[in-house]
C-alpha positions in Angstrom: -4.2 28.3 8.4 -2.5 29.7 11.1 1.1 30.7 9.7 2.3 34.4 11.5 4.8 36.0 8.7 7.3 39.0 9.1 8.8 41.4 6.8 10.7 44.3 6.9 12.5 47.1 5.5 11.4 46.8 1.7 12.0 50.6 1.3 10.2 51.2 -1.9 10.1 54.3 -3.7 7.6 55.1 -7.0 8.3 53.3 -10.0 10.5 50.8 -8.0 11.0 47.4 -10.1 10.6 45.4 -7.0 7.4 46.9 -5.9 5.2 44.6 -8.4 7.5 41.5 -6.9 7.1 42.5 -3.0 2.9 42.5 -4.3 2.8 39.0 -6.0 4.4 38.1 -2.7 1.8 39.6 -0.2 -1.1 37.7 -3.0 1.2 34.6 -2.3 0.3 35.1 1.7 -3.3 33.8 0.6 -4.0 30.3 1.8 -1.3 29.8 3.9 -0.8 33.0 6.3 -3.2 34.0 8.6 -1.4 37.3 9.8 1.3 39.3 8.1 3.0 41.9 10.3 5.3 44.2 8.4 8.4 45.7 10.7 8.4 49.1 9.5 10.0 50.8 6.3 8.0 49.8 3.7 8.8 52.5 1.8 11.5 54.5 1.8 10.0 57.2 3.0 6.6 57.1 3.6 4.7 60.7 5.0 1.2 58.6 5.5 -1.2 61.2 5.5 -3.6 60.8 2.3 -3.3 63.6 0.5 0.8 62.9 0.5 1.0 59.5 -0.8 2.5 58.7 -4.3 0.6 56.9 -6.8 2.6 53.9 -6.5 2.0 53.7 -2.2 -1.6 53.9 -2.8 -1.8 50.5 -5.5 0.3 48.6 -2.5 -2.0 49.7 -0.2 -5.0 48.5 -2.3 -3.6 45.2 -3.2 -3.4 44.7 0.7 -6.8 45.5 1.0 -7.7 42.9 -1.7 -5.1 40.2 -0.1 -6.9 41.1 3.4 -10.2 39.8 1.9 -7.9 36.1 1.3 -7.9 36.1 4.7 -4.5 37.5 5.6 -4.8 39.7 8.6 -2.2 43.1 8.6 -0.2 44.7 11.1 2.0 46.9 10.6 5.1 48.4 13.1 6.2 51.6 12.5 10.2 52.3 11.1 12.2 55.6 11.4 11.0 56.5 8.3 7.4 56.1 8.6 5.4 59.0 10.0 2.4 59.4 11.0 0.5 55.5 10.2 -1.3 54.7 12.8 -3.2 57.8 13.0 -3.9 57.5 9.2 -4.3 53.8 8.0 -5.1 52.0 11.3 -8.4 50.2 10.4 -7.8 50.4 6.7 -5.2 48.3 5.0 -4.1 47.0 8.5 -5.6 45.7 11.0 -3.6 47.1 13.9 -0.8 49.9 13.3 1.7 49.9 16.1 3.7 53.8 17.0 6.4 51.3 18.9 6.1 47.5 19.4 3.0 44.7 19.4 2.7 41.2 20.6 2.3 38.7 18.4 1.5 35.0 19.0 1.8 31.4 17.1 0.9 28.2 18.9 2.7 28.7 22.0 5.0 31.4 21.0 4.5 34.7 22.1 6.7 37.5 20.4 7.3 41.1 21.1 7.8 42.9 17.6 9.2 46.4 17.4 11.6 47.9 14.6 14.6 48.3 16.1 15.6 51.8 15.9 15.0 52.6 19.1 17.1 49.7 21.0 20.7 51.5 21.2 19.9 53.9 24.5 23.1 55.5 24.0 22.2 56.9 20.3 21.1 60.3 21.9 21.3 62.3 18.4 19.0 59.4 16.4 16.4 59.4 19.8 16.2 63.1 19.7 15.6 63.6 15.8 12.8 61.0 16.3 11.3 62.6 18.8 11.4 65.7 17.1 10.4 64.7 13.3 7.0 63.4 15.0 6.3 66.2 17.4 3.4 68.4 17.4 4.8 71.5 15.7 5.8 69.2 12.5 2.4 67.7 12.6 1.2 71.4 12.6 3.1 72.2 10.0 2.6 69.4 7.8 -1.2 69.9 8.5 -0.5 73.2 6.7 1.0 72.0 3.2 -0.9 70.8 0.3 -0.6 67.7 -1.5 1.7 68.7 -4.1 3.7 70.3 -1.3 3.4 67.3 0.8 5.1 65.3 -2.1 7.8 67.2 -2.7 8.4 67.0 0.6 8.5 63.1 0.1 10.4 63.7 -2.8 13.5 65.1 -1.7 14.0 63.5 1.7 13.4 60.0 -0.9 16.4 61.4 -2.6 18.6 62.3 0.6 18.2 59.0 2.0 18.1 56.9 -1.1 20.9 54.6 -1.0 22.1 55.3 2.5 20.6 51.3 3.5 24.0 50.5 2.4 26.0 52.0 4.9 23.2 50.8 7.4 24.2 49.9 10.8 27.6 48.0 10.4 27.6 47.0 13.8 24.6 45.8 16.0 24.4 47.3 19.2 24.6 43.4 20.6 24.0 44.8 24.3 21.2 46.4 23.8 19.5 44.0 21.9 20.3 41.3 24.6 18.7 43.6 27.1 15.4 44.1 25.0 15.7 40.2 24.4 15.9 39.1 28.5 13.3 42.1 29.1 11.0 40.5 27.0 11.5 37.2 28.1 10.9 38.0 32.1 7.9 39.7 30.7 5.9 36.6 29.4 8.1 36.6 25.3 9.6 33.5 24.4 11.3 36.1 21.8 11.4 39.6 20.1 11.6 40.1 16.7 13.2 43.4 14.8 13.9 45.4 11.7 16.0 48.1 10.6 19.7 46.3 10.7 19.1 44.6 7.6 20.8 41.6 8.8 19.7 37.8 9.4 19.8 37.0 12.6 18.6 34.1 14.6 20.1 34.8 18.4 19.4 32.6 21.9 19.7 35.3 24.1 18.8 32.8 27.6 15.5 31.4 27.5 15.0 33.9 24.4 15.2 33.8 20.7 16.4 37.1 18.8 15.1 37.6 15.4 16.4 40.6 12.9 14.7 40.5 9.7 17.3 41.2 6.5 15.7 43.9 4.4 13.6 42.6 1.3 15.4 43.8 -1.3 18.9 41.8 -0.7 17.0 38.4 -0.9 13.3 38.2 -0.6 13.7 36.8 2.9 11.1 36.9 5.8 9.8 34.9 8.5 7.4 32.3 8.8 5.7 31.3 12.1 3.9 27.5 12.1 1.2 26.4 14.8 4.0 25.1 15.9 5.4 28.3 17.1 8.9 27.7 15.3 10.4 30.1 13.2 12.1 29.9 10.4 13.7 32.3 7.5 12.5 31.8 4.3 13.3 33.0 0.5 10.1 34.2 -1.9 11.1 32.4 -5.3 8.6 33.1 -7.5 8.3 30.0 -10.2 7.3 32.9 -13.1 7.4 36.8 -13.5 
């Protein structure tokens, strides 16, 4: 059993109807995936920090746990709407949280895996929010807020981005993903794989292979690693609801 499987950009918010679908898919993982490594975004905004987390974010969480105990192994890669997971669920529902990119290896392919939002250099406004939205004066803050507070504060940036993965990224920044591609290649990568554009993408960049996970919700779709180290995209079609 050692299939490597990626996912990304499922964006869920509470009482979404493809939240029970995206966990019958993770208990699908069981028997046939050793490690599961989701590319950031899993919700559609996620503020990770315990006492901030909907009711909704905690049961996914928990039926990870309970799929981890199948033997699927989770890693998770943080998205630009994710804040603060490594430092809160590390250890817990995933194995190994990542702040900006992992390895990860099947048979003889090694992959570097990051979410993508950070590849166009030239976005100076996007690179500077980031840095600033997970700085240590908005931790401070944040550590200053109760729960409910916390949630509301959830709440309404849930509703100022909600629907905006439509207008997502209509070009890809082709340049600088070739760059991250060769860069990871001369470092030891036979490939990188990404989030965040929401578009398939299977790329020979040279001696590299670019991957760019579609976002769950427009197909189901995510990749599958064999021992053989050949990836592949792949549809979740569940047989019955």
């Amino acid at each position: 059993m050692t299939d490597l499987v990626f996912v990304a950009d499922a964006h869920l918010v509470e009482g979404d109807e493809e939240a029970p679908v995206f966990m019958r898919f993770l208990r699908s993982l069981v028997g046939n995936t050793s490690r599961c490594i989701i590319v950031g975004d899993l919700f559609n905004v996620w503020i990770a920090r315990r006492r901030f987390m909907s009711p909704g974010q905690m049961l996914l969480l928990q039926v990870m746990r309970e799929v981890a105990t199948g033997g699927v192994r989770f890693a998770y890669v943080e998205g630009n709407r994710d804040y603060f997971v490594a430092e809160n669920w590390s250890g817990d529902a995933f194995a190994e949280v990542a702040s900006g990119s992992m390895t990860a290896t099947a048979g003889p392919t090694r992959l570097l895996v990051t979410h993508g939002d950070q590849v166009n250099k030239a976005d100076i406004p996007y690179r500077f929010w980031r840095a600033l939205s997970r700085s240590l004066p908005v931790r401070v803050l944040l550590s200053l807020l109760s729960g409910s507070a916390g949630r509301r504060l959830a709440d309404s940036l849930e509703r100022r981005l909600q629907g905006t993965n439509r207008r997502h990224k209509a070009n890809l920044p082709l340049a600088h993903l070739d760059a991250l591609t060769r860069q990871a290649v001369a470092d030891g990568c036979q490939g990188v794989v990404l989030g965040h554009f929401h578009t398939e993408v299977q790329r020979q960049v040279g001696a590299g292979t670019l991957w760019i996970l579609p976002d769950w919700r427009s197909g189901r779709r995510y990749l599958r690693f064999g021992k053989d180290g050949r990836g592949r995209f792949v549809s979740y079609d569940e047989v019955s609801p």
